[in-house]
C-alpha positions, 0 to 999 in steps of 0.5 A: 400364026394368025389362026393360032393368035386367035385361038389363044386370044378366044382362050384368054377371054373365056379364061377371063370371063368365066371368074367375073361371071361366077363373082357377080352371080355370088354377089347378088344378095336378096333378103325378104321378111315379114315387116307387118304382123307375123300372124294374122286373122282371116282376110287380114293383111301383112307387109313383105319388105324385100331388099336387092344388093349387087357386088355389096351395093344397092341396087337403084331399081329393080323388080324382084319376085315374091314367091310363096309354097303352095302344093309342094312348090314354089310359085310367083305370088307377086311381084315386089319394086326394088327402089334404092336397094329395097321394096315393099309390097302389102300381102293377103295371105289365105291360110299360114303361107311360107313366102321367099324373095327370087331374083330371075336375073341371078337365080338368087334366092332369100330364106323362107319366111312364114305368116301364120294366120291365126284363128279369127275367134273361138266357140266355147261350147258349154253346159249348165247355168248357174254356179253348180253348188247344191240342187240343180232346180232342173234335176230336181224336176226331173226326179220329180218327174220320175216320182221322186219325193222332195226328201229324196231330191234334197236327200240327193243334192244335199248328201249328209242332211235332213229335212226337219221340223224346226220352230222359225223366226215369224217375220223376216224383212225384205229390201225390195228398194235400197242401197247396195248392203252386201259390197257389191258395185252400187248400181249392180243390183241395187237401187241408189236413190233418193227419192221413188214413189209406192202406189196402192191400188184396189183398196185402201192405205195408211202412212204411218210415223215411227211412233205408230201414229197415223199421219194419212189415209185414204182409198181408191189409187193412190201413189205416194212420193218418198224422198230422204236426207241422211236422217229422215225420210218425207213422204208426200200425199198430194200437197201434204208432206210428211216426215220423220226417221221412219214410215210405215205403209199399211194397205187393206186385206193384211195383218196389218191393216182392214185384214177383212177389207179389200186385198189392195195391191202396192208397187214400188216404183223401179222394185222388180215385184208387186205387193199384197202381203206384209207392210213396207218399212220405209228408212233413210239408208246413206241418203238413200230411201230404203223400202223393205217389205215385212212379211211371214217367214214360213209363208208370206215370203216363200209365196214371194219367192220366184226361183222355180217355174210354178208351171213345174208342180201340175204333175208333181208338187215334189220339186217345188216343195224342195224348192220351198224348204231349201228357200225357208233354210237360207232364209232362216240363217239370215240375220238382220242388217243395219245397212239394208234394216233387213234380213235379206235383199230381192234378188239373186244376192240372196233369193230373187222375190216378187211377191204377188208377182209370183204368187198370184201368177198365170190366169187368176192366179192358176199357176201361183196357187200352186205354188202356194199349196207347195209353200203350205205343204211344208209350213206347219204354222207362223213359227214351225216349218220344214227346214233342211238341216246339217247337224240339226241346224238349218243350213244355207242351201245353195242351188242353181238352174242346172248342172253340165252332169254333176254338181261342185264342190263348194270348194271348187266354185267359191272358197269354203267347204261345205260339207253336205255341198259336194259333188254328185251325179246329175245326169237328171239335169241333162234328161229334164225337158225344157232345159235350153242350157244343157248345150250353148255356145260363146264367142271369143274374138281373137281380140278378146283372146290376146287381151285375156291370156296376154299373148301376141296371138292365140293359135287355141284354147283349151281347158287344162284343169277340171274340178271333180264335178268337171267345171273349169280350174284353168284355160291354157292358150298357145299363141302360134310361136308355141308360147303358153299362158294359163290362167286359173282360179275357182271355177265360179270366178273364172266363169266371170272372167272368161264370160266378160271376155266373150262376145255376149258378155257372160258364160252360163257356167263353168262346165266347158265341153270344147273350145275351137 
């Protein structure tokens, strides 16, 4: 009886117990997620929020464990402080890593949750410099260098055209200091001040009125300062002052001036060029000085112009000679402007020219002379030159340094079709020596990244949507949800777009070959 007592006693108990044992294994719940940023960068951090729950109530202290899946398995990666149901812990995760919460105690288990570790930037590796429309300046050296004439090179760049002997405008004038005439930001190219100074030096000078009357003169170094209201311009000689709607300074050795004379040189203070040629026209431009340089068209003013290396025409004068045409054509549909009192700006607005800068540039003037015989090669007087023509009439001939392998439509980087500006081979661009753009890199930060494509995070780039001359229409970037954003636009504007996003501040051009 006693034996069979207990036998039934031990039986009631485990048939009690076992129930109960069951119930409280089912009624511990652990959670676990990721409270911080889901993605990360390199190195970066992120936040586990765990929580511990028992029979529906929190539990007050415990200690659960964070796992994480690495090699096909789940391992201990640390463990997390339960306090009133719930815990926190900061990670480091190395790579996209799948973590879950375990309770030892229960064997209970969360779900999977995940930090993806996104790239910390991109290197977008390019091709080219400049916009791509018209002649590539390094193809047309290297037809040169493989003796190519220069109607051939702008026969190539320029399909549909012609080089032609046209009558030309004698003079054209250059704003070499001023204010902004062409819309752009004051301040980006131009120079918004009411005062500078012209120094003449190694011969001598005359100021001189709107009238044509001589107001000074003198020779020897000799700095003059200028200064405006809204309506006059004052010049300053040592203590004599000077003033009226418009000034003019003569120097020695010009048309201008003492033609036979001394060739005296003059500077204008913060202009990117010096002076031998022509005379400066001085103007009160929306209270700003304006200095403009008059020159000869045909000559004086291409002798200027520094878009080409001179140092390229000691073999071959063939690209430098296209060079100069395609400068005389631009130069030749420029019309006079009222907000400058010119026909063109200094620099890459319209055409980058330094004057005797460049012309009397290298020792004792070595490479400027051939540069100048160049010009002369294709002037035939003050009013008659070569010129690149479209239907007889000269033409705006765009050109840039060098291509990534073709050239653009004009379409395709600006907005206007231009029909002898379209795209064609040049691979010349690509086997020129010297060429230090044919391959380069960017950096674009994650930062940088999200804020350009507006998403939370960018897993890649890459470019969606090429032009014929294989420029850049569109980037399209995936964050690491799978979310895509694009962004598109004519390729020179979206060269400005991507190019101020990145680390350096600019993109050479529009020719992308990868970005990782």
């Amino acid at each position: 009886m006693v034996t069979g007592f207990v036998t039934a006693l031990v039986l009631a108990v485990l048939t009690a117990l076992v129930p109960a044992t069951a119930a409280s294994a089912a009624s511990v719940v652990v959670t676990g997620k990721i409270s911080g940023p889901t993605t990360i960068v390199a190195g970066g951090t992120t936040t586990v929020a765990a929580t511990y729950t028992k029979g529906g109530a929190k539990v007050p202290k415990a200690t659960v464990e964070l796992q994480k899946y690495s090699a096909g398995r789940w391992i201990d990666a640390a463990p997390v402080s339960i306090v009133n149901g719930s815990g926190s812990r900061l990670i480091y995760p190395k790579g996209t890593t799948s973590y879950r919460i375990r309770n030892y105690d229960s064997s209970a288990v969360s779900s999977t949750f995940k930090v993806t570790q996104a790239p910390s930037g991109f290197t977008i590796h390019g091709s080219g410099y400049g916009h791509g429309v018209g002649m590539a300046q390094y193809g047309a050296y290297q037809l040169a260098r493989t003796k190519h004439s220069s109607a051939t090179i702008l026969r190539v760049y320029y399909p549909g055209t012609a080089v032609s002997r046209l009558t030309t405008p004698t003079d054209i004038a250059v704003q070499v200091f001023g204010p902004e005439p062409y819309g752009y930001a004051p301040g980006r190219y131009s120079d918004e001040k009411t005062s500078t100074s012209v120094t003449i030096s190694g011969g001598g000078w005359r100021l001189r009125s709107a009238s044509g009357s001589t107001l000074a003169s003198g020779t020897g170094s000799t700095t003059i300062q200028l200064s405006t209201t809204s309506t006059r311009v004052t010049a300053k000689v040592g203590s004599r002052t000077y003033s009226d709607s418009l000034l003019r300074i003569h120097w020695s050795g010009t048309r201008y001036y003492a033609t036979s004379g001394s060739k005296a040189i003059a500077t204008v203070a913060g202009a990117q060029g010096t002076y031998r040629n022509g005379r400066f026209t001085i103007r009160p431009r929306s209270g700003k000085v304006n200095v403009v340089n008059d020159v000869l068209l045909n000559t004086e003013y291409l002798y200027g112009i520094a878009e080409m290396p001179s140092s390229w025409g000691t073999s071959s004068l063939s690209a430098l000679a296209a060079q100069a045409i395609t400068a005389r054509s631009y130069a030749m549909t420029k019309a006079w402007k009222s907000a400058c009192a010119c026909n063109v700006v200094d620099d890459v607005r319209d055409q980058n020219y330094t004057g005797w800068r460049k012309e009397g540039e290298g020792t004792s003037g070595y490479y400027g002379k051939i540069w100048v015989h160049a010009v002369d090669a294709t002037a035939l007087g003050r009013t008659a030159a070569k010129a690149l023509t479209y239907r007889g009439a000269p033409v705006v001939a765009h050109y840039f340094s060098s291509s990534g392998g073709r050239t653009v439509n004009s379409q395709d980087a600006w907005a206007s079709t231009i029909p002898f500006e379209q795209s064609v081979d040049d691979h010349w661009s690509l086997e020129a020596p010297g060429n230090s753009m044919a391959s380069w890199t960017r950096t674009l930060s994650q930062s940088s990244a999200r804020t350009l494509f507006g998403l939370a995070d960018v897993k890649r780039v890459w470019v969606s949507k090429t032009s014929s001359g294989g420029t850049m229409l569109a980037l399209t970037a995936e964050s690491a949800a799978g979310s895509r954003r694009t962004i598109s636009g004519k390729s020179d504007a979206l060269r400005s777009t991507v190019g101020a996003a990145t680390t350096e501040g600019n993109l050479p051009a529009a020719w992308i070959r990868s970005i990782g």
